[in-house]
C-alpha positions as CSV (number, residue, x, y, z in Angstrom):
1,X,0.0,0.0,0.0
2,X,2.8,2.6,1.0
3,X,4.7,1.2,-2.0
4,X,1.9,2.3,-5.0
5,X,1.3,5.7,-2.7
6,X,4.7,6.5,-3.5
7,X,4.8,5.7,-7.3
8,X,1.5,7.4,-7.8
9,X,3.2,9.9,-6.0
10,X,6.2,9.9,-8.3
11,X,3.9,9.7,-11.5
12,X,2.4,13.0,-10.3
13,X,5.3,15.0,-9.7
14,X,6.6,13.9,-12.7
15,X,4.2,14.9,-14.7
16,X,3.6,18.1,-13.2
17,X,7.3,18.4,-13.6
18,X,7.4,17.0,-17.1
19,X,4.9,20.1,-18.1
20,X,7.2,23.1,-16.6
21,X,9.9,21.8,-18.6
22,X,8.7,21.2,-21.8
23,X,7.8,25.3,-21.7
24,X,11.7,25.9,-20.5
25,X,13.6,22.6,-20.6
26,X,16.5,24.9,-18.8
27,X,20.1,24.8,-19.1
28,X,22.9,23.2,-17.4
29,X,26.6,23.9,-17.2
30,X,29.5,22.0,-15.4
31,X,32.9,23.5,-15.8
32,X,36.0,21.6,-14.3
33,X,39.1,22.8,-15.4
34,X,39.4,23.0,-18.5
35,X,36.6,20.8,-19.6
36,X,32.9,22.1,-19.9
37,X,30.0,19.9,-19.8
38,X,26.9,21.4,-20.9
39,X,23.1,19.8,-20.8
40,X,19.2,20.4,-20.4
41,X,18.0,20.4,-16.9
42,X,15.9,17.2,-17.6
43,X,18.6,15.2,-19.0
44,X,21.0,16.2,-16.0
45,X,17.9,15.2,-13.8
46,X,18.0,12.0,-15.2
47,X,21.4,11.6,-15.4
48,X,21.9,12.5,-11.4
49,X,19.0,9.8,-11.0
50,X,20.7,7.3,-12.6
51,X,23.8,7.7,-10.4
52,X,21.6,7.7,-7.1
53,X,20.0,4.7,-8.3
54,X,23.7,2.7,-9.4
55,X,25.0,4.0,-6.1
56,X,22.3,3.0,-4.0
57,X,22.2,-0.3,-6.3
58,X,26.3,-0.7,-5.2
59,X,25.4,0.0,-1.9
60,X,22.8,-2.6,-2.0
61,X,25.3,-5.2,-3.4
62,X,27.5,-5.0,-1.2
63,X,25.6,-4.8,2.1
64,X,23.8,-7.6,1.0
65,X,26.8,-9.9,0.4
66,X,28.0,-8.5,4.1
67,X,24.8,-9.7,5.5
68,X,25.2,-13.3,3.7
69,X,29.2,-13.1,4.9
70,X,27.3,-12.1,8.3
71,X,24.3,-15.1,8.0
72,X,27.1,-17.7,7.0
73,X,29.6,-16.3,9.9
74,X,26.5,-16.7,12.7
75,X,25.7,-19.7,11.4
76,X,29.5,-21.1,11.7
77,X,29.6,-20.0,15.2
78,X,26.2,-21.4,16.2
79,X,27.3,-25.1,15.0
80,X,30.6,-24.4,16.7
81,X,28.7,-23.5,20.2
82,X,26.6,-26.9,19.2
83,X,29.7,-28.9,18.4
84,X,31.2,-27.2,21.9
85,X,28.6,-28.3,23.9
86,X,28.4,-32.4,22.3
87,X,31.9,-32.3,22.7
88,X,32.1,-31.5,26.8
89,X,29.1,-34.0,27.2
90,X,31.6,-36.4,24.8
91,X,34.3,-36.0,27.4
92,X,32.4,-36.4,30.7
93,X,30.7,-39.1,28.9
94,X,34.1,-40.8,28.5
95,X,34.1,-40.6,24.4
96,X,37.3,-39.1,24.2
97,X,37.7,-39.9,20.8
98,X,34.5,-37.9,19.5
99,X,35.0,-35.1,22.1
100,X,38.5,-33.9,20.3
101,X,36.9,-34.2,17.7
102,X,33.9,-32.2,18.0
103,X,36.2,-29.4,20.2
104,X,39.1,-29.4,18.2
105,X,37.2,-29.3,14.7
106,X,34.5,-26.5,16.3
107,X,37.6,-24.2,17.8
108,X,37.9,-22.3,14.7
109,X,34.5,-20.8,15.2
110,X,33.9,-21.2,18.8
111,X,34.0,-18.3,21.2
112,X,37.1,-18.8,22.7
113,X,38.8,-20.8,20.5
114,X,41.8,-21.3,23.1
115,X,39.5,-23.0,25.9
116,X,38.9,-26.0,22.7
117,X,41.7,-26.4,22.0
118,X,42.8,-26.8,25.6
119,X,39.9,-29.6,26.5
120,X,40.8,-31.5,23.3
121,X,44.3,-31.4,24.6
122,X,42.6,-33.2,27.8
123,X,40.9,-36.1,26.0
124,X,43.9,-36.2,23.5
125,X,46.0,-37.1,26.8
126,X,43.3,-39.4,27.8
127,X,43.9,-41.5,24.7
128,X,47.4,-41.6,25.4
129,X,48.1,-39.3,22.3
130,X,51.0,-36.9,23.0
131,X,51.4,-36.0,19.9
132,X,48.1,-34.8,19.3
133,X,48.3,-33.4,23.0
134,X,51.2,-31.3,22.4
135,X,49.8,-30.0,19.1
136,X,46.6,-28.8,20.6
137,X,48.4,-27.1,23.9
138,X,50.4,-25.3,21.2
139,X,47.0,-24.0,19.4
140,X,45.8,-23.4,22.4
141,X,49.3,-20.9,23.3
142,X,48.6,-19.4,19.3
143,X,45.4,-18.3,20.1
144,X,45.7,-16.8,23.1
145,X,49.4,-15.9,23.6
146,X,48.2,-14.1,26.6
147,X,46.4,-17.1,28.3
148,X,50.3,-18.9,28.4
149,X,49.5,-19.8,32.3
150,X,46.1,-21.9,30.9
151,X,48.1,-24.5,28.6
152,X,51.1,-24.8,30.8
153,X,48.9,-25.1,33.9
154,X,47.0,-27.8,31.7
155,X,50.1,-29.6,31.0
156,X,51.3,-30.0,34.3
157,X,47.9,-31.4,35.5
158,X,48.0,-34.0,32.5
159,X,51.8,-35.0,33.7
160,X,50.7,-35.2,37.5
161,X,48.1,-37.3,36.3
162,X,50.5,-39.5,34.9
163,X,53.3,-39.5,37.7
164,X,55.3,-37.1,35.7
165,X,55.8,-35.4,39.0
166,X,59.9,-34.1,38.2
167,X,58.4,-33.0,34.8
168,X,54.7,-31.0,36.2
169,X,57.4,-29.1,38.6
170,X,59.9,-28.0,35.4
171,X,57.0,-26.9,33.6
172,X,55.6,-25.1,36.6
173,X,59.0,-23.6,37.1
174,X,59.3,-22.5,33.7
175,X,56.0,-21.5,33.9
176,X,57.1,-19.1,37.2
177,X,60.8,-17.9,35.4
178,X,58.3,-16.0,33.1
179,X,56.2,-14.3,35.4
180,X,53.1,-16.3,34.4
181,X,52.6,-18.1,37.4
182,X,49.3,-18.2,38.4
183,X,47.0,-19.4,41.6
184,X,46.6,-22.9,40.3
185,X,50.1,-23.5,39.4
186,X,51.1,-22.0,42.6
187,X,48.8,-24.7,44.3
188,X,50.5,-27.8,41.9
189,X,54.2,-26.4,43.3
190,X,52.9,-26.4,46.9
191,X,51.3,-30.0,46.6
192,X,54.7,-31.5,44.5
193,X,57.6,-30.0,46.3
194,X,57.1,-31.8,49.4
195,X,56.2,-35.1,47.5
196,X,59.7,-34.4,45.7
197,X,61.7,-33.7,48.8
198,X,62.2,-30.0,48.1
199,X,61.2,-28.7,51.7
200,X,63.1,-25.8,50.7
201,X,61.7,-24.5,47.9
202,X,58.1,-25.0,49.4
203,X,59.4,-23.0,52.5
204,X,60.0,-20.1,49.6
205,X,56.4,-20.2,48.5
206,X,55.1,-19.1,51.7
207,X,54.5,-15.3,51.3
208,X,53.2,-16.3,47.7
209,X,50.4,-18.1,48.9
210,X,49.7,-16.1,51.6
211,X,48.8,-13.3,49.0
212,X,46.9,-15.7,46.6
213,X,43.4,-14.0,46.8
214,X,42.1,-16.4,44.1
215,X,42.3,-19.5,46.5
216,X,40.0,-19.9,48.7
217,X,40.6,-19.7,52.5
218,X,40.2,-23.6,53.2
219,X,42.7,-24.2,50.9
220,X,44.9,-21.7,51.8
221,X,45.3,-23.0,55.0
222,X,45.5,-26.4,54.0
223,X,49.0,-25.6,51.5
224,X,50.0,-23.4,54.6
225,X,50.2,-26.2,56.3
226,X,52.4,-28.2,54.1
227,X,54.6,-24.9,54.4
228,X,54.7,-24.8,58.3
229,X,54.5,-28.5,59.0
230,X,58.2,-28.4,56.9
231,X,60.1,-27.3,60.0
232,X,58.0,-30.3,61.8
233,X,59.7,-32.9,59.5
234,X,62.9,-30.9,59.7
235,X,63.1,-31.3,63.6
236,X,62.1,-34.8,63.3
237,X,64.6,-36.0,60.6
238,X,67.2,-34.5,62.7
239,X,65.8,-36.1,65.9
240,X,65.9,-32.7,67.7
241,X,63.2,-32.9,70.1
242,X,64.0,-29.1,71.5
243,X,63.5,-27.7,68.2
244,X,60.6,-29.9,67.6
245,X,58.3,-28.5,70.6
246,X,60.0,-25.1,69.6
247,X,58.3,-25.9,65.5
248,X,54.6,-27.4,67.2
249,X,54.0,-24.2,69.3
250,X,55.2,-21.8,66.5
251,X,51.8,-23.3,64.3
252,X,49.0,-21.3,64.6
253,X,46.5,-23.0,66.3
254,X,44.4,-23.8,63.5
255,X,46.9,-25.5,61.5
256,X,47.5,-27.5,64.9
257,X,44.1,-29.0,64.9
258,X,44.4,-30.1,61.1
259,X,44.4,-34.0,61.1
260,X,47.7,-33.8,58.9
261,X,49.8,-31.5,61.5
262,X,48.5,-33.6,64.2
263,X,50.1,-36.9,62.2
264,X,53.0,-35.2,61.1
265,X,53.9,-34.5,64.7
266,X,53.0,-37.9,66.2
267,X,55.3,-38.9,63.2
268,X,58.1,-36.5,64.0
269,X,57.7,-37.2,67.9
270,X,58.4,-41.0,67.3
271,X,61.2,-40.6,65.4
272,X,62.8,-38.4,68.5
273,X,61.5,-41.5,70.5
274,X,58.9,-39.7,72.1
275,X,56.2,-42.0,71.7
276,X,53.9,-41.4,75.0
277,X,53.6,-37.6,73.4
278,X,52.6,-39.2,69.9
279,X,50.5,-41.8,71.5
280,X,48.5,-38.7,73.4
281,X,47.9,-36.8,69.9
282,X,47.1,-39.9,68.1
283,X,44.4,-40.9,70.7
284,X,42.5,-37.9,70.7
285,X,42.6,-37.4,67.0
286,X,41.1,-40.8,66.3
287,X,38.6,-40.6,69.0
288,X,37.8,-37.3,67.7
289,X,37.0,-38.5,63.6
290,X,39.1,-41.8,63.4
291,X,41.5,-40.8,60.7
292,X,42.8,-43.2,58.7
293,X,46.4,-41.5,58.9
294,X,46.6,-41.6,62.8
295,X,44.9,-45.0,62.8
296,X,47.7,-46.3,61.1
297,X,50.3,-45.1,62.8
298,X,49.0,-45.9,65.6
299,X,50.2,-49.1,65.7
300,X,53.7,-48.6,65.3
301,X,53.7,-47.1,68.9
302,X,56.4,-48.8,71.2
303,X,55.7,-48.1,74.5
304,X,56.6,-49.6,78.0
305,X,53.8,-51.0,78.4
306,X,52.3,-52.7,74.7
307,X,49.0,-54.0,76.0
308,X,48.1,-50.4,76.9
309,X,48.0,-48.9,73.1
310,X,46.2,-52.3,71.9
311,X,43.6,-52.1,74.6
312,X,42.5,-48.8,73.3
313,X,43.4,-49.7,69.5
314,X,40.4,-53.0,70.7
315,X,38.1,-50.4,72.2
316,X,37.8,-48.5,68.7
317,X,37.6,-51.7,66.8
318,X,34.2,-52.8,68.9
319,X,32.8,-49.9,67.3
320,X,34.6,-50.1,63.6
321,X,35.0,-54.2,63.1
322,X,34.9,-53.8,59.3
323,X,38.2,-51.2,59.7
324,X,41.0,-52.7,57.5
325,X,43.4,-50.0,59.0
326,X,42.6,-50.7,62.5
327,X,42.3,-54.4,62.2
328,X,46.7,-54.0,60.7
329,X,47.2,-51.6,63.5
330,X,46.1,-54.2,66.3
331,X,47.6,-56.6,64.3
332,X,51.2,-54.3,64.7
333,X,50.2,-53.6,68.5
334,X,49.8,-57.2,69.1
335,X,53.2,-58.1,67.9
336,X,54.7,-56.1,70.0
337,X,52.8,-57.6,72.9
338,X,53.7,-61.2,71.8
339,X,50.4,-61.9,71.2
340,X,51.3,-63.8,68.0
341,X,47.9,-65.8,67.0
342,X,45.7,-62.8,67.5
343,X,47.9,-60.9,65.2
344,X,47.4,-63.7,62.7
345,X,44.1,-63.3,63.4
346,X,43.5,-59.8,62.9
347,X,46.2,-59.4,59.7
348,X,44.0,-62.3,57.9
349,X,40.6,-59.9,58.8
350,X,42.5,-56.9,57.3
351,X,43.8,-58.7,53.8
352,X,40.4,-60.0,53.7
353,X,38.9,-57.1,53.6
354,X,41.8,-54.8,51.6
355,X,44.3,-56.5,50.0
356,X,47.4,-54.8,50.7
357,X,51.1,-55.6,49.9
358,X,52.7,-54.1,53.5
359,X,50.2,-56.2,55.5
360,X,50.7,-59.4,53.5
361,X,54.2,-59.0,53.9
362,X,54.0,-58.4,57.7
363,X,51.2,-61.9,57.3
364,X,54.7,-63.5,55.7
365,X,57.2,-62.9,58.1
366,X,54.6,-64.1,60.6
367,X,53.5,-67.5,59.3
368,X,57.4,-67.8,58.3
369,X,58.7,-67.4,62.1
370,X,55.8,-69.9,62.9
371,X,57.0,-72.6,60.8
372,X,54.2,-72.2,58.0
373,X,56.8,-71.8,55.1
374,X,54.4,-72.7,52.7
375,X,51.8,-70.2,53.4
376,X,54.6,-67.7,53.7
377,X,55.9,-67.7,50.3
378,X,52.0,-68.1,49.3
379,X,51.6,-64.3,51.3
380,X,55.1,-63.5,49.9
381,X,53.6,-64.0,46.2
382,X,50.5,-62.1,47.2
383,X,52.5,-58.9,48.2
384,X,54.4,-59.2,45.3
385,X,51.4,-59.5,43.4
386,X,50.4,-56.7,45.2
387,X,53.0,-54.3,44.4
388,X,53.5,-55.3,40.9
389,X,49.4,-54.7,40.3
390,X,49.2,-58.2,38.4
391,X,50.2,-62.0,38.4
392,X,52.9,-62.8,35.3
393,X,51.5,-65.4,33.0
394,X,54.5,-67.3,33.0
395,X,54.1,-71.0,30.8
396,X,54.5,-74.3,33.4
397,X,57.9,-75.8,32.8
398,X,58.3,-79.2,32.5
399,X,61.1,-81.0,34.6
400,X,63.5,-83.3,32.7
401,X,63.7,-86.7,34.3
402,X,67.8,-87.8,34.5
């Protein structure tokens, strides 16, 4: 309707137009430079309406290809978001395969094409491909030269998921030579440099983490204490037992009540033969939440007395029976007592219940002191078996008859 208003409207004036000129058609002169162009007034009308109408055509042209350039770019980006999204549910879903694909393939388009390449980097190193790995951390490092911290970070995780622990701390380090370090990494170096021995470069990391404002205070704390409770190792390595009180009552007292300080001291304290003082700590940790830590080393107390530590280590096991920790620890305790056959009795109730190489070990020196030679090599082969993770399928060999 507004369209035909407008060309009837057109019509009109033209015609009203068309009947002044055909009077006067006019005249119409351009001069530039030298040249001289000279015309009626309705052919340079018609002339400057053919122009508006090739510009506006151009015009037209082009911002229509930009929109199609626009439609096909939206459209890109809308399968990558849809390829994005298959491909995390891929990974979670454990089809690594498909998820680095769908990521990898979709990170061209995707938002943040970095943060795809980075996850297919993650189920790349799930299949066990390196190669492919490495290639996609490098992508990753391309597309966001300014997001370093992400792919090393990412690497690191990948090599402490793989006991690469000597390799996660060189690329951490390098990682910190640049000035990249962030929160996270900080948090990897705290939680490998004691696992490495390198009390004291974790020492050094102190103030750092301290000042980390991205970790949260629980956590803090927590990789404080591995910090601190350095010093508590240090004093009981060098059996100083002076300089061990001097490290407990320098902790603040929140990192003393922290299950892992208490065990590290009980730890320290029995290696500066204080074991009443460990003992003490021990007890009221496990009474308090019965952790596994203090549980076990509970029963490598030596004390004057032995029955005391495995009358208590029998009152906790009324109420836990189906403890494989404390059913090893009484087992320990009851050794020392001389109390071989309950020991027997209570390492057999702790394999049977967790399988584990250090306790059928302990079950093999037993039966072996006892005489059973037999079942000790059969506990021997179980520890072994144990440690290894599998029994070898080695082929029966015949005997040669002489």
């Amino acid at each position: 309707m507004k369209g035909a208003a407008l060309v009837a409207l057109a019509l009109v004036g033209g015609g009203l137009l068309a009947q002044f000129l055909l009077g006067d058609p006019g005249y119409v002169a351009i001069r530039a430079g030298r040249s001289l162009v000279e015309t009626t007034l309705p052919v340079f009308l018609l002339l400057l309406g053919a122009a508006y109408l090739s510009v506006r055509g151009v015009a037209g042209a082009v911002g229509a290809r930009r929109r199609l350039a626009e439609l096909r770019a939206e459209r890109r980006r809308r399968r990558a978001r849809d390829d994005t999204g298959r491909g995390m549910l891929d990974l979670a879903a454990g089809n690594w395969r498909s998820a680095e694909d769908l990521l990898s393939r979709s990170a061209p388009d995707a938002d943040t094409p970095a943060a795809n390449y980075l996850v297919a980097a993650r189920a790349a190193d799930l299949q066990d491909a390196i190669d492919r790995r490495d290639d996609w951390l490098a992508q990753a490092q391309e597309n966001a030269p300014g997001e370093r911290a992400a792919a090393l970070v990412t690497l690191a995780e990948m090599q402490l998921r793989r006991g690469q622990d000597q390799a996660a701390v060189q690329t951490l380090e390098q990682l910190d030579a640049s000035g990249d370090l962030n929160s996270r990494g900080l948090e990897l170096l705290a939680r490998l440099y004691p696992k490495l021995g390198h009390g004291d470069r974790l020492l050094a990391l102190g103030p750092r983490l301290r000042s980390a404002k991205e970790l949260p205070g629980a956590k803090v704390a927590e990789l404080l204490a591995q910090v601190q409770l350095e010093e508590i190792r240090a004093a009981g390595e060098a059996g100083n037992q002076s300089r061990l009180e001097k490290a407990w009552s320098d902790l603040p007292r929140g990192v003393r009540r922290l299950p892992q300080s208490i065990v590290t001291y009980a730890r320290a304290a029995m290696t500066c033969n204080d074991h009443s003082t460990a003992e003490k700590v021990l007890r009221e940790l496990i009474e308090d939440q019965s952790d596994p830590a203090a549980v076990r080393l509970y029963g490598d107390l030596v004390l004057p007395d032995p029955l005391a530590p495995l009358e208590r280590a029998e009152v906790w096991l009324r109420k836990h029976p189906e403890d494989p920790e404390l059913l090893a620890s009484c087992a320990r305790l009851c050794l020392r007592a001389e109390l071989v056959g309950k020991a027997r009795s209570y390492l057999e109730a702790s394999l049977a219940r967790r399988p584990n190489p250090e306790n059928s070990l302990i079950l093999s020196d037993l039966l072996e002191q006892i005489g059973e030679g037999a079942k000790a090599a059969e506990c021997l082969r179980e520890a072994v078996t144990l440690s290894v993770g599998r029994r070898p399928n080695v082929p029966r060999v015949r005997l040669r008859r002489r």
